[in-house]
C-alpha positions as CSV (number, residue, x, y, z in Angstrom):
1,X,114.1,151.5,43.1
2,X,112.2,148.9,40.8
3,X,110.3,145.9,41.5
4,X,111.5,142.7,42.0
5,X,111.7,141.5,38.6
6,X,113.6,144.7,37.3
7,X,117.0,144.9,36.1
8,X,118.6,146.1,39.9
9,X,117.4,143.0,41.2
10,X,118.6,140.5,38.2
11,X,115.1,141.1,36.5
12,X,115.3,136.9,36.6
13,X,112.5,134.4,37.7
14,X,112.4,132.8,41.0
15,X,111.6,128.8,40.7
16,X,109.6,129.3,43.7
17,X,106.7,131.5,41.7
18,X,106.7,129.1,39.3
19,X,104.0,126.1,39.1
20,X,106.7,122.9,38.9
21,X,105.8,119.1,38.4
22,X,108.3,116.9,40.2
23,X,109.0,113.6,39.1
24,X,110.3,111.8,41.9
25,X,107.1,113.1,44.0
26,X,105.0,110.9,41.6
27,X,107.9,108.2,42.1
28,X,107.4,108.4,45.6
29,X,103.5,108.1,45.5
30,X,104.1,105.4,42.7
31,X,102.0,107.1,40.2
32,X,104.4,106.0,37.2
33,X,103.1,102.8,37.9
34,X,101.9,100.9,35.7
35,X,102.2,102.0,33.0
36,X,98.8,103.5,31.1
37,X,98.2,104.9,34.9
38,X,96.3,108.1,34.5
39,X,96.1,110.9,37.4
40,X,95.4,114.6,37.8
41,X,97.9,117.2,39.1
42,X,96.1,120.0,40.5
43,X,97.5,123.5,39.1
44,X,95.2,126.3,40.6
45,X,91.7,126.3,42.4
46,X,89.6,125.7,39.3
47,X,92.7,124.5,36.9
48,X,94.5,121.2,36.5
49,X,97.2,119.0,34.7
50,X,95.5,115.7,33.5
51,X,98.7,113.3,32.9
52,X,99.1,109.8,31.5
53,X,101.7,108.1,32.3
54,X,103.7,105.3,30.3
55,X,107.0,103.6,30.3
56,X,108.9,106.1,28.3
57,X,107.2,109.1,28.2
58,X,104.5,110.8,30.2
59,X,101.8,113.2,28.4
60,X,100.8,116.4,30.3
61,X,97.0,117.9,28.8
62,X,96.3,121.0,30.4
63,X,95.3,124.7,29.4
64,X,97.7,127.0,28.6
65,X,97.6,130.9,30.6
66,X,96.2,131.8,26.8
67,X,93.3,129.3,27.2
68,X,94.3,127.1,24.5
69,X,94.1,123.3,25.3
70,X,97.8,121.7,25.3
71,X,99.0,118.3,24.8
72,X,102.5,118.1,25.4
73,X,104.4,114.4,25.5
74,X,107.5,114.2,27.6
75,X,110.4,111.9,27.5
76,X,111.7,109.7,30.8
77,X,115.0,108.3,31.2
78,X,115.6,106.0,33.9
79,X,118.9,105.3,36.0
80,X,119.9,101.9,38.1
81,X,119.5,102.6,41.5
82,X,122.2,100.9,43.9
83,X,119.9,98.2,45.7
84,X,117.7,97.4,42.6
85,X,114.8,99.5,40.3
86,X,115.2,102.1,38.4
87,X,114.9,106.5,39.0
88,X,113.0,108.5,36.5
89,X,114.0,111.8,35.3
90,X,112.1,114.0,32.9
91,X,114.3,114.6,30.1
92,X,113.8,118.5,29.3
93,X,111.7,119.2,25.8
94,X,114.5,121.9,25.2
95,X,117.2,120.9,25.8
96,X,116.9,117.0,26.4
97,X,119.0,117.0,29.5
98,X,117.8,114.8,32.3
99,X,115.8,116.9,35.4
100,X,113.7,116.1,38.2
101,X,111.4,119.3,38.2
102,X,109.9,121.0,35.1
103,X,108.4,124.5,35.3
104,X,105.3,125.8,33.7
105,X,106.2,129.7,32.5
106,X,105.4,131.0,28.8
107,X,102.6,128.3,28.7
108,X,105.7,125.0,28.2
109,X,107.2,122.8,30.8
110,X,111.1,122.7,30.5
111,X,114.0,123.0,33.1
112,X,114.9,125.8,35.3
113,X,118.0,126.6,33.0
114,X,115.7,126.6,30.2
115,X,114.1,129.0,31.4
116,X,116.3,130.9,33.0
117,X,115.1,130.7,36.4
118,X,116.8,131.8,39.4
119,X,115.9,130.9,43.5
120,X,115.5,133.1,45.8
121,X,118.4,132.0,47.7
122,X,120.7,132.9,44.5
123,X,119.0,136.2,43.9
124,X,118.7,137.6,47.4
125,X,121.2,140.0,48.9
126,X,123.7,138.2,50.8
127,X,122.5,140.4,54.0
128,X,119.0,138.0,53.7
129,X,120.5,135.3,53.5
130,X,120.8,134.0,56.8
131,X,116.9,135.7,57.3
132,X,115.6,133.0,54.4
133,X,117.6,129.9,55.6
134,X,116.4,130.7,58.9
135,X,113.1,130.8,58.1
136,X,113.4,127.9,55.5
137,X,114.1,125.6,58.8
138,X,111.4,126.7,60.9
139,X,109.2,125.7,58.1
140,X,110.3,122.2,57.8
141,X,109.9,121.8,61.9
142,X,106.3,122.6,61.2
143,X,106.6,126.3,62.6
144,X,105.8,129.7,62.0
145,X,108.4,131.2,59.3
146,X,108.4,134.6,62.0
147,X,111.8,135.3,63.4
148,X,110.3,136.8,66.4
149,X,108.5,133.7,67.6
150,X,109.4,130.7,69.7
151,X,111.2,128.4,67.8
152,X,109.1,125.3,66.9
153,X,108.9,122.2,68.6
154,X,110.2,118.9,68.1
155,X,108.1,117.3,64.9
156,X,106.5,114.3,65.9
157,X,108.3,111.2,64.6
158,X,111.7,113.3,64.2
159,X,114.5,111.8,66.5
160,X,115.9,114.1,69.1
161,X,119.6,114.1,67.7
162,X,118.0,115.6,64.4
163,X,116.0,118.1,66.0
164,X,119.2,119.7,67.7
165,X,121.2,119.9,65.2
166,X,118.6,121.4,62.9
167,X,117.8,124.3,66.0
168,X,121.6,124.8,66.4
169,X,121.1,125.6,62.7
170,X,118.1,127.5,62.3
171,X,119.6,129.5,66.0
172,X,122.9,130.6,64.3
173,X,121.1,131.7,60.9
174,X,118.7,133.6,63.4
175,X,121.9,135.1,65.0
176,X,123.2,136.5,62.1
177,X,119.6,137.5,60.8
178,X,119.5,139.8,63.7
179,X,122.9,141.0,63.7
180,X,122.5,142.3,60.5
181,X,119.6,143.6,60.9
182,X,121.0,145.9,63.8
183,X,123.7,147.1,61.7
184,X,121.3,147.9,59.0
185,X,119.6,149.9,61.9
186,X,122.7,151.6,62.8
187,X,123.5,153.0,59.5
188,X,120.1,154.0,59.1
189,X,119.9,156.1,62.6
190,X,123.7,157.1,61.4
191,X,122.3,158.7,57.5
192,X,120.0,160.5,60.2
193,X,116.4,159.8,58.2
């Protein structure tokens, strides 16, 4: 068999077990601005990323998995936007291509393709699919990610029309969660074990 990170399985990554900074989440909170702001990104319970932020380049001082102190400066670009300001993007360390999320792994921040990381979505047999979309909606209604559950309610705030259309959704991955899941069950009673 082999764990998840062995060759049968790909042997790559998954973004989602990696820590990530996200720069349109400190665009959204306006922590770019202005520039010389300074602000702390917490990494673990007791760890954290203290970064400084300045008009063309942020400056990330944390502690590697090692325990050495790093300092590592990264590049912005910034686009137009349609209706006025600008959108930052990290510019990878690596391979200098524009990116919204960088991932710590092997102690450096750089892009998932970088570091050749995969999702879970990509790496997953196409049998779990439905199963992780599925529970990937019942997560943004609020709910539990169980498939054996009530579906959640309607998030406060979210119109009507959206929340149909996302339980339609989330109902026909469920559908052919459990389908598959009974035909797994089939051939399992069929091999007689």
């Amino acid at each position: 068999m082999g764990n998840s990170s062995s060759g049968r399985w790909g042997g790559r990554q998954r973004c989602e077990h990696c820590l990530a900074i996200d720069v349109r989440d400190w665009q959204r909170r306006e922590l770019l601005d202005p520039p010389g702001a300074c602000f702390m990104v917490m990494r673990g319970r007791y760890d954290n990323i203290n970064v400084e932020a300045n008009t063309d380049y942020v400056v990330l001082n944390y502690v590697s998995e090692s325990g050495a102190p790093q300092v590592e400066p990264i590049a912005l670009a910034r686009t137009p936007c349609h209706y006025g300001g600008t959108r930052p993007w990290f510019l990878c360390p690596s391979c200098h291509q524009r990116c919204a999320k960088l991932f710590l792994r092997r102690g450096r921040f750089l892009c998932r393709l970088c570091h050749r990381l995969g999702y879970v979505s990509q790496l997953a047999a196409s049998a779990e699919r439905p199963r992780i979309m599925a529970q990937r909606l019942r997560l943004r209604l609020g709910g539990d990610p169980s498939l054996f559950v009530p579906f959640p309610f309607k998030p406060k705030g979210m119109p009507w029309r959206t929340y149909y259309r996302l339980r339609a959704k989330g109902e026909r991955y469920e559908t052919c969660a459990i389908a598959g899941l009974a035909v797994w069950l089939e051939r399992l009673k069929g091999s007689g074990r």
